[in-house]
KEMARFI-671845 format. One record per atom (N, C-alpha, C, CB): residue number from 0; residue in three letters; atom name; x, y, z. Coordinates in Angstrom, 1 decimal. Atoms other than C-alpha are relative to their C-alpha. Glycine has a CB too. Example, Ala and Ser with C-alpha at 12.3 -4.5 7.8 and 13.67 -1.06 7.14 Angstrom:
2
R   i  aa at     xx     yy     zz
R   0 ala  N    0.9   -1.2    0.0
R   0 ala CA   12.3   -4.5    7.8
R   0 ala  C    0.9    1.2    0.0
R   0 ala CB   -1.0    0.0    1.2
R   1 ser  N   -0.9   -1.1    0.0
R   1 ser CA   13.7   -1.1    7.1
R   1 ser  C   -0.8    1.1    0.8
R   1 ser CB    0.4    0.5   -1.4
END
This chain:
94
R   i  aa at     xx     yy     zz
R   0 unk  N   -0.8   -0.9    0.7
R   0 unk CA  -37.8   -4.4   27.2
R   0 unk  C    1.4    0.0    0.5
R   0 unk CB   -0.6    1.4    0.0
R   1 unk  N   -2.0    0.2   -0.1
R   1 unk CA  -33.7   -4.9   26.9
R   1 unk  C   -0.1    2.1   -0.3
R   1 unk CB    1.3   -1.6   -2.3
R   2 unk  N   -0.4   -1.5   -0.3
R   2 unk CA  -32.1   -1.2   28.3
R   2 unk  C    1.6    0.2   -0.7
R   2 unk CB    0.0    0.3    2.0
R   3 unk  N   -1.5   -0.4    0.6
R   3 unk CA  -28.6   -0.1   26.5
R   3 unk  C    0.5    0.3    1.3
R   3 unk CB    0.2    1.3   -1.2
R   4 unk  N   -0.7   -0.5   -1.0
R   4 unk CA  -26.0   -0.1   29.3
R   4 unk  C    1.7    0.6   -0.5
R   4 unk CB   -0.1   -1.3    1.1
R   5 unk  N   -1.2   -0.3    0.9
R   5 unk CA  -23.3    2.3   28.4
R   5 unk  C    1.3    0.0    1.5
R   5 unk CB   -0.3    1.8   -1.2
R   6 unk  N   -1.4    0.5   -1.0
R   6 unk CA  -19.8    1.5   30.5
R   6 unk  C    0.7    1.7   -0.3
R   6 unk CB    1.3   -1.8   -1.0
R   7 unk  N   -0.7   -1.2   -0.2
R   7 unk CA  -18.4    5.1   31.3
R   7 unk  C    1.9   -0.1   -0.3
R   7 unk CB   -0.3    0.5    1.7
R   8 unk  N   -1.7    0.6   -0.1
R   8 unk CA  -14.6    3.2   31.3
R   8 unk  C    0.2   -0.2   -1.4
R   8 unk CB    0.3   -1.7    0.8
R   9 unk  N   -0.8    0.2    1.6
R   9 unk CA  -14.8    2.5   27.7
R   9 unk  C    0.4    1.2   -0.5
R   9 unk CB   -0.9   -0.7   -1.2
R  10 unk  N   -0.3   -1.1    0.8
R  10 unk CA  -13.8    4.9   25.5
R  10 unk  C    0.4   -0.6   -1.7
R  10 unk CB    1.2    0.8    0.9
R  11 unk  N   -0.1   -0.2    1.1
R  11 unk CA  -13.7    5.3   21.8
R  11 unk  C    1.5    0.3   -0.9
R  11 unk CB   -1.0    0.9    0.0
R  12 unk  N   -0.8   -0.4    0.7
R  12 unk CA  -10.6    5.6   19.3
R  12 unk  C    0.1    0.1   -1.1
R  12 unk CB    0.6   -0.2    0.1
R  13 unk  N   -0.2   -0.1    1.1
R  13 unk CA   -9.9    7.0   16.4
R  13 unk  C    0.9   -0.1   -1.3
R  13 unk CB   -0.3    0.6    0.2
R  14 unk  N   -1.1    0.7    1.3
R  14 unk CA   -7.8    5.9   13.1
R  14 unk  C    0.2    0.8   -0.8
R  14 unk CB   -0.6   -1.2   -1.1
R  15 unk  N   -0.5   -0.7    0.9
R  15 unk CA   -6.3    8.5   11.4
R  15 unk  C    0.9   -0.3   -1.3
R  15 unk CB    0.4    0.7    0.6
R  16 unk  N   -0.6    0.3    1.2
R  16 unk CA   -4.8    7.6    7.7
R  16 unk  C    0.9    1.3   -0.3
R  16 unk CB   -1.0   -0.4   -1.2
R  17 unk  N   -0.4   -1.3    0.3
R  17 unk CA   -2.4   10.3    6.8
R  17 unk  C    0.8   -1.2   -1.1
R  17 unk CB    0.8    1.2    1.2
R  18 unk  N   -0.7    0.1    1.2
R  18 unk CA   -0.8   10.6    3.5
R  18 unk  C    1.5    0.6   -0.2
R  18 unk CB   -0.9    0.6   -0.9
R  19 unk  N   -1.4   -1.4    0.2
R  19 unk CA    2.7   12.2    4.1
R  19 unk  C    1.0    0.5   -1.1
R  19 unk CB    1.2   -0.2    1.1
R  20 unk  N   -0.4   -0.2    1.1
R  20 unk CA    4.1   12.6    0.4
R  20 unk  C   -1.4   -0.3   -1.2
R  20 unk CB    1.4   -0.8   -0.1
R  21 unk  N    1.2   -0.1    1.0
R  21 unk CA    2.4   13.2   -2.9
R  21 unk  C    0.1   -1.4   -0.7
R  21 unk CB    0.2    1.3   -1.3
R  22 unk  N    0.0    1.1    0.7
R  22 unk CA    1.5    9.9   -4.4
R  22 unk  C    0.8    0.2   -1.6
R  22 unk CB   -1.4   -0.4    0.0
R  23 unk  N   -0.6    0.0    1.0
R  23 unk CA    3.3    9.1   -7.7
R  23 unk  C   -0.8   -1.0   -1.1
R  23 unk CB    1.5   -0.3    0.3
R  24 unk  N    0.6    1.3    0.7
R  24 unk CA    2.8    7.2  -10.8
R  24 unk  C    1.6    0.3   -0.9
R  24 unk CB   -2.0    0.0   -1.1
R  25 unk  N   -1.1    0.5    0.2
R  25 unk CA    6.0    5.5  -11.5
R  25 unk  C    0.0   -0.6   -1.3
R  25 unk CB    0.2   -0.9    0.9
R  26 unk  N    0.1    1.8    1.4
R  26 unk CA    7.1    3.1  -14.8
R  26 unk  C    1.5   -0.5    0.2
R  26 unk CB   -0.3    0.5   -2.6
R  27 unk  N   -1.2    0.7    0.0
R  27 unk CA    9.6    0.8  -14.6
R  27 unk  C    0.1   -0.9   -1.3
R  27 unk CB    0.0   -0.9    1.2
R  28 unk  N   -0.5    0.2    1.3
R  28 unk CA   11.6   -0.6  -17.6
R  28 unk  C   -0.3   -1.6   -0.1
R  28 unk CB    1.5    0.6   -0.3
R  29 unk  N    0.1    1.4    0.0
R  29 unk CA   11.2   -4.1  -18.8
R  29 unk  C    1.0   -0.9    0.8
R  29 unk CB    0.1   -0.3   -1.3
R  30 unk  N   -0.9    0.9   -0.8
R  30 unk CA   12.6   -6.5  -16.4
R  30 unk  C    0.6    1.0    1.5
R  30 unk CB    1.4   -0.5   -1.1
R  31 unk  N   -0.7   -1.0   -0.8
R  31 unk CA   13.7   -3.6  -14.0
R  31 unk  C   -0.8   -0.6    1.3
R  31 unk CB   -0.2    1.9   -0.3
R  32 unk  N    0.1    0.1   -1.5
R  32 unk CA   13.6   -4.0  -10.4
R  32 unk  C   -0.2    0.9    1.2
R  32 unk CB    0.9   -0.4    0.4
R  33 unk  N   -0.1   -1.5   -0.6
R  33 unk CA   12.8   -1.1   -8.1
R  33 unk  C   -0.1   -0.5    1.7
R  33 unk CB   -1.7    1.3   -0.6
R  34 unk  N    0.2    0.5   -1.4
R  34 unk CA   13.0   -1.9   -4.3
R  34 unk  C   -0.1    0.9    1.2
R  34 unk CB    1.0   -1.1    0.3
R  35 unk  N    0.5   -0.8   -1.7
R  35 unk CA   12.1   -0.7   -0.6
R  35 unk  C    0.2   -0.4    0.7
R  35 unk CB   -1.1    0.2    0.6
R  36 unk  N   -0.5    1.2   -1.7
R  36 unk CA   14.1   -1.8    2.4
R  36 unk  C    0.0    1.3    1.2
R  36 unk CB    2.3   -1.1   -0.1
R  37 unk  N    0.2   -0.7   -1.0
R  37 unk CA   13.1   -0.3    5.8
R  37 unk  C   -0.8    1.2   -0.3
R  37 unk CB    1.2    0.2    0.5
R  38 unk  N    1.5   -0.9    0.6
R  38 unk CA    9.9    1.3    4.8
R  38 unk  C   -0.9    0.0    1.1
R  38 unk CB   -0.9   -0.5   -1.4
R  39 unk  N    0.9   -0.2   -1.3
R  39 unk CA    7.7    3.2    7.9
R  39 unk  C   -0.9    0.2   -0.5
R  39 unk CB    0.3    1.1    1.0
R  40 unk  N    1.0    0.0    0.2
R  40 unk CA    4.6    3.4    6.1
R  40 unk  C   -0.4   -1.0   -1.0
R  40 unk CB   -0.2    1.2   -0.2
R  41 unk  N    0.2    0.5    1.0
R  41 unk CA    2.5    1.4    4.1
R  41 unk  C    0.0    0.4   -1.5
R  41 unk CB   -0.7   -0.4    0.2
R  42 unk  N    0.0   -0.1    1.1
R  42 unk CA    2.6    1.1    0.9
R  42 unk  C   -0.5   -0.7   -1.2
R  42 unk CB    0.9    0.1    0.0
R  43 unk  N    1.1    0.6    0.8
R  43 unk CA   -0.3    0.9   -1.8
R  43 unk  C    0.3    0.0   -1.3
R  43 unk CB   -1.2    0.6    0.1
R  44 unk  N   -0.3   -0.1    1.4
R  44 unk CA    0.3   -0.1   -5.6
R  44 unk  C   -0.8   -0.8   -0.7
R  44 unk CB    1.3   -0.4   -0.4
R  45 unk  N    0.9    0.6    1.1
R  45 unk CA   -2.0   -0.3   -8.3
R  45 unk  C    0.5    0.1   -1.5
R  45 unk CB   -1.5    0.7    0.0
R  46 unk  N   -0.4    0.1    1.5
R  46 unk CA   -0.9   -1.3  -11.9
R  46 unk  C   -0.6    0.6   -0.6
R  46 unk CB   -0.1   -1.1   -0.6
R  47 unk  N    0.8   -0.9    1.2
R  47 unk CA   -2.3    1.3  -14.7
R  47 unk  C    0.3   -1.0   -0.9
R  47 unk CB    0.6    1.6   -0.5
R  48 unk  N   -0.5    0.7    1.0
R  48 unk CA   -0.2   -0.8  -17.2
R  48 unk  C    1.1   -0.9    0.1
R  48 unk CB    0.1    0.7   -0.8
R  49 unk  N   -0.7    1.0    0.0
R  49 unk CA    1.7   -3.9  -18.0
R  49 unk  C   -0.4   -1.0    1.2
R  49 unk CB    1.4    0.4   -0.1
R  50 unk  N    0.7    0.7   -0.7
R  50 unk CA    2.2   -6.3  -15.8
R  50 unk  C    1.7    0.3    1.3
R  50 unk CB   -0.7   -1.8   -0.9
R  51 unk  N   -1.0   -0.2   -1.0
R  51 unk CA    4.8   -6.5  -12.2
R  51 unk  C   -0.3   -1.5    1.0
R  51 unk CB   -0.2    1.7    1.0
R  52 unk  N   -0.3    0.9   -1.3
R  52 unk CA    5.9   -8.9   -9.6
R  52 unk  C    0.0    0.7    1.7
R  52 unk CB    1.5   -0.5   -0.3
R  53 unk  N    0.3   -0.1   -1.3
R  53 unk CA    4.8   -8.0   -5.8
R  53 unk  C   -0.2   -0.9    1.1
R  53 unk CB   -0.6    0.5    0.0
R  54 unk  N    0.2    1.2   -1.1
R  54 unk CA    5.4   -9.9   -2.8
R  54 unk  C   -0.2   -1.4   -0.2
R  54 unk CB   -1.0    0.1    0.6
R  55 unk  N    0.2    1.0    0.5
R  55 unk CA    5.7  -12.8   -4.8
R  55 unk  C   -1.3   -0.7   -1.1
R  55 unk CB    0.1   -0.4    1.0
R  56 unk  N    1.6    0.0    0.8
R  56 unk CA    2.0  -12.3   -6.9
R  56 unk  C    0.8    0.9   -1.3
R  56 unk CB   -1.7    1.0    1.1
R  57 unk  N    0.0   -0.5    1.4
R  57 unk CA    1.7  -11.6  -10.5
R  57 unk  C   -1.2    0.8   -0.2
R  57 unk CB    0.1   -1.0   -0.9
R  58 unk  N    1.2   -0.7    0.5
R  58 unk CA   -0.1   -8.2  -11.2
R  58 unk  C    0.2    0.7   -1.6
R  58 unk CB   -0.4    1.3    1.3
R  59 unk  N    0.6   -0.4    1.0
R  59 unk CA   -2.0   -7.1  -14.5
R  59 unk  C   -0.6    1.7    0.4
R  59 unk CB   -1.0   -1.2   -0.3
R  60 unk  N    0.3   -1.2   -0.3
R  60 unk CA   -3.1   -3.9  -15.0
R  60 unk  C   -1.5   -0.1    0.5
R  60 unk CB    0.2    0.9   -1.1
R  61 unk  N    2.1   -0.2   -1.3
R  61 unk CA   -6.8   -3.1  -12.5
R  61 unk  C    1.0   -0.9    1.2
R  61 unk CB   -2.6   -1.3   -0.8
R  62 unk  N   -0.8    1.2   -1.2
R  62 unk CA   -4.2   -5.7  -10.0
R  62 unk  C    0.5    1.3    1.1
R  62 unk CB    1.8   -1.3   -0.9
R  63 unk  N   -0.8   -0.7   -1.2
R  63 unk CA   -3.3   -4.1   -6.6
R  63 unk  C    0.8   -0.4    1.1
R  63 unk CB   -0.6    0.5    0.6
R  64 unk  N   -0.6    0.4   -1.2
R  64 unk CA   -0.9   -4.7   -3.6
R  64 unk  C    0.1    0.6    1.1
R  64 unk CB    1.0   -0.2   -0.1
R  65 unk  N   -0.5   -1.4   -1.1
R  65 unk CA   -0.8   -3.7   -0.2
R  65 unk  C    1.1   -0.9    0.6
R  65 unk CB   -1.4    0.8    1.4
R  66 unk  N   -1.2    0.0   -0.7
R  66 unk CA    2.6   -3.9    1.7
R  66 unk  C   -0.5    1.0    1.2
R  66 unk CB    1.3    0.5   -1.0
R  67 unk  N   -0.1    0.2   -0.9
R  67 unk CA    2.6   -3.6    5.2
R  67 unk  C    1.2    1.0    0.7
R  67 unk CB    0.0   -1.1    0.0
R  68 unk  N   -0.9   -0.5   -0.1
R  68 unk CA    5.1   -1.0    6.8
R  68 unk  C    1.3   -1.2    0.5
R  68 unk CB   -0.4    1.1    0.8
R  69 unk  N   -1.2    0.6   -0.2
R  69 unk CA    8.6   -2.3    7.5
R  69 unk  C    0.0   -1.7   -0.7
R  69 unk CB    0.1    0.1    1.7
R  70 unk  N   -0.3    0.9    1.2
R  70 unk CA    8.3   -4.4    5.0
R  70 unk  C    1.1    0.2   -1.3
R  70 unk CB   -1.2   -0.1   -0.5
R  71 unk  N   -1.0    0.0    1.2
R  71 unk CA   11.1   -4.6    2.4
R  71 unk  C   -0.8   -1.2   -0.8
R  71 unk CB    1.7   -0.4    0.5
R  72 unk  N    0.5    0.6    1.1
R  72 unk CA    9.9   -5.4   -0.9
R  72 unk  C    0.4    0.6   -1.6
R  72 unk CB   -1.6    0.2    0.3
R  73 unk  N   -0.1   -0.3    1.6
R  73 unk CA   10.0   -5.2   -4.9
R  73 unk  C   -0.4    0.1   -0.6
R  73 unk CB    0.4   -0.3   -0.8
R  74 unk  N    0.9    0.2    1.1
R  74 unk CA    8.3   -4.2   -7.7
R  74 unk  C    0.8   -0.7   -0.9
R  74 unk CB   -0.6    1.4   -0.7
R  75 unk  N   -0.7    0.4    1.1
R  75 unk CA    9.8   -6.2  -10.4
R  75 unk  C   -1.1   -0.2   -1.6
R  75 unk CB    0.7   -1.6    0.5
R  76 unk  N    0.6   -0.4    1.2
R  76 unk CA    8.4   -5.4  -14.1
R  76 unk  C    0.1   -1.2   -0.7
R  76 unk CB    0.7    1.0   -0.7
R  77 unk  N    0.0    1.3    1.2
R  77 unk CA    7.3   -7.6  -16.8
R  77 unk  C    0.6   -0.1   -0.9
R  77 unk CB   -1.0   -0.4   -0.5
R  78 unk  N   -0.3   -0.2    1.5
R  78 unk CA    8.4   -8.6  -20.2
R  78 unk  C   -0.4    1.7   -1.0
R  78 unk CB   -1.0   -1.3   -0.6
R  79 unk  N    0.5   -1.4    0.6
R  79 unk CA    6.5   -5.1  -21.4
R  79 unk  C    0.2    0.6    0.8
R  79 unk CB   -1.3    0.2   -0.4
R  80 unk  N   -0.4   -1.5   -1.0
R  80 unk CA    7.5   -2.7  -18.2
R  80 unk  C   -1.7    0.1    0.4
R  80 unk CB    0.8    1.9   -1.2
R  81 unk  N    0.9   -0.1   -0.9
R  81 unk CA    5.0   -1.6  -15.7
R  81 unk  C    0.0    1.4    0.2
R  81 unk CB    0.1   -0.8    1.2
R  82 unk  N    0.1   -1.4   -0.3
R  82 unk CA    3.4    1.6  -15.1
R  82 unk  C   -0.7    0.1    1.0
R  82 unk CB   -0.3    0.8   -0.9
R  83 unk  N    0.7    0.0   -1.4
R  83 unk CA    2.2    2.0  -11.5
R  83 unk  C   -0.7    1.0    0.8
R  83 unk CB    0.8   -0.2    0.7
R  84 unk  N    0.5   -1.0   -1.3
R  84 unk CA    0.5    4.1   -8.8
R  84 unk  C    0.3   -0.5    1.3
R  84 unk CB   -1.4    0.2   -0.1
R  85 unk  N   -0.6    0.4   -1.1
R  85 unk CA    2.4    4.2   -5.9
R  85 unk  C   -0.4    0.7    1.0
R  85 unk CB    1.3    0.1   -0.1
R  86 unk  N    0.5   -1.0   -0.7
R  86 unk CA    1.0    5.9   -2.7
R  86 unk  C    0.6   -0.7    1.8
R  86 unk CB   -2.2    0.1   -0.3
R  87 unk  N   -0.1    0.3   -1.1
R  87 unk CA    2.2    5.6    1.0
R  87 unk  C   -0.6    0.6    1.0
R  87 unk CB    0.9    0.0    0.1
R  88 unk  N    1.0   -0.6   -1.2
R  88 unk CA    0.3    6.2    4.2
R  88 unk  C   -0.1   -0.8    1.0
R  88 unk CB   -1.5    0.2   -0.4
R  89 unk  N   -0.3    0.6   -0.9
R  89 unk CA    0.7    5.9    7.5
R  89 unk  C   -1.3    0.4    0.9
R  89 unk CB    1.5    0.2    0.4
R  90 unk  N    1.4    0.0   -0.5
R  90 unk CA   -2.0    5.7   10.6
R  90 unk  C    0.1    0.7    1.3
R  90 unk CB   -0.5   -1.5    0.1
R  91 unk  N   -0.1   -0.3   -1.1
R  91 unk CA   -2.1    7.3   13.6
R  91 unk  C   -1.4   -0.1    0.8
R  91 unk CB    0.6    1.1   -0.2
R  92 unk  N    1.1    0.6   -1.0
R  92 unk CA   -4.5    6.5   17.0
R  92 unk  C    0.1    0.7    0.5
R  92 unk CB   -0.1   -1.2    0.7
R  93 unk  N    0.7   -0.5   -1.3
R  93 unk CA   -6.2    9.0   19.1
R  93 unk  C   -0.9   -0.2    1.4
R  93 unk CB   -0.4    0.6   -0.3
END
Protein backbone atom coordinates (compact mmCIF):
# COMPACT_ATOMS: atom_id res chain seq x y z
CA UNK A 1 0.00 0.00 0.00
CA UNK A 2 1.53 3.60 -1.49
CA UNK A 3 1.07 6.29 1.82
CA UNK A 4 0.37 10.12 0.62
CA UNK A 5 3.32 12.10 1.87
CA UNK A 6 2.26 15.65 2.44
CA UNK A 7 5.50 18.25 2.50
CA UNK A 8 4.58 20.87 5.36
CA UNK A 9 6.98 23.52 3.09
CA UNK A 10 4.65 23.55 0.30
CA UNK A 11 2.03 25.65 0.37
CA UNK A 12 -0.96 26.41 -1.80
CA UNK A 13 -1.92 29.70 -3.89
CA UNK A 14 -4.60 31.24 -4.92
CA UNK A 15 -5.69 33.15 -8.38
CA UNK A 16 -7.91 35.77 -7.93
CA UNK A 17 -9.59 37.34 -11.31
CA UNK A 18 -10.94 40.70 -10.50
CA UNK A 19 -13.01 42.68 -12.74
CA UNK A 20 -12.21 46.46 -11.92
CA UNK A 21 -14.72 48.34 -14.35
CA UNK A 22 -18.13 47.48 -15.79
CA UNK A 23 -17.68 45.60 -18.93
CA UNK A 24 -19.06 47.34 -22.07
CA UNK A 25 -20.47 46.49 -25.38
CA UNK A 26 -18.88 48.79 -27.79
CA UNK A 27 -19.56 49.29 -31.90
CA UNK A 28 -17.23 50.65 -34.00
CA UNK A 29 -17.99 52.31 -37.38
CA UNK A 30 -17.01 50.76 -40.58
CA UNK A 31 -13.37 50.77 -41.02
CA UNK A 32 -12.82 52.59 -37.61
CA UNK A 33 -9.97 51.86 -35.51
CA UNK A 34 -10.22 51.96 -31.74
CA UNK A 35 -6.83 51.30 -29.95
CA UNK A 36 -5.07 50.51 -26.44
CA UNK A 37 -1.56 51.46 -25.68
CA UNK A 38 -0.17 50.75 -22.20
CA UNK A 39 -2.98 48.61 -20.91
CA UNK A 40 -2.55 46.97 -17.06
CA UNK A 41 -5.08 44.45 -17.39
CA UNK A 42 -6.18 42.00 -19.78
CA UNK A 43 -8.36 42.39 -22.08
CA UNK A 44 -11.28 40.03 -23.36
CA UNK A 45 -13.31 40.66 -26.75
CA UNK A 46 -16.04 38.80 -28.13
CA UNK A 47 -17.72 39.91 -31.40
CA UNK A 48 -21.79 40.07 -31.13
CA UNK A 49 -21.71 41.42 -34.69
CA UNK A 50 -19.92 42.11 -37.89
CA UNK A 51 -16.76 41.29 -38.28
CA UNK A 52 -12.98 43.12 -36.59
CA UNK A 53 -9.37 42.82 -36.87
CA UNK A 54 -7.38 41.71 -33.56
CA UNK A 55 -3.87 41.03 -33.08
CA UNK A 56 -3.63 40.45 -36.51
CA UNK A 57 -6.77 37.61 -36.76
CA UNK A 58 -9.92 38.04 -38.50
CA UNK A 59 -13.02 37.82 -36.09
CA UNK A 60 -16.74 36.99 -37.07
CA UNK A 61 -19.32 37.29 -34.87
CA UNK A 62 -19.25 33.98 -31.77
CA UNK A 63 -15.00 34.91 -32.66
CA UNK A 64 -13.01 35.97 -29.46
CA UNK A 65 -9.64 37.55 -28.47
CA UNK A 66 -7.68 37.56 -25.54
CA UNK A 67 -4.95 40.29 -25.14
CA UNK A 68 -2.48 39.98 -22.60
CA UNK A 69 -1.89 43.02 -20.24
CA UNK A 70 0.62 45.59 -21.45
CA UNK A 71 -0.16 44.84 -24.58
CA UNK A 72 -0.98 47.61 -27.04
CA UNK A 73 -3.41 46.64 -29.52
CA UNK A 74 -6.52 47.43 -32.03
CA UNK A 75 -9.78 46.58 -32.78
CA UNK A 76 -10.07 47.53 -36.34
CA UNK A 77 -13.78 47.11 -37.92
CA UNK A 78 -14.86 45.57 -40.98
CA UNK A 79 -16.53 46.62 -44.14
CA UNK A 80 -20.04 46.40 -42.05
CA UNK A 81 -18.66 47.84 -38.39
CA UNK A 82 -18.33 45.66 -35.41
CA UNK A 83 -20.19 45.42 -32.36
CA UNK A 84 -18.25 44.05 -29.45
CA UNK A 85 -18.01 42.96 -25.86
CA UNK A 86 -15.27 44.33 -24.24
CA UNK A 87 -14.34 43.26 -20.55
CA UNK A 88 -10.99 43.76 -18.65
CA UNK A 89 -9.61 41.82 -15.71
CA UNK A 90 -6.84 41.67 -13.91
CA UNK A 91 -5.35 38.76 -11.39
CA UNK A 92 -4.10 38.87 -8.27
CA UNK A 93 -1.95 35.90 -6.12
CA UNK A 94 -2.38 35.10 -2.50
Amino acid sequence: MRMLVIDPVVTDTITITRVPAAPDIMRAEPGAELRWERHDADHHIVVLEGTCRVLGRQLHAGGSAYVPSGTDHTVKAGAWGCTFFSLDSTHEVL
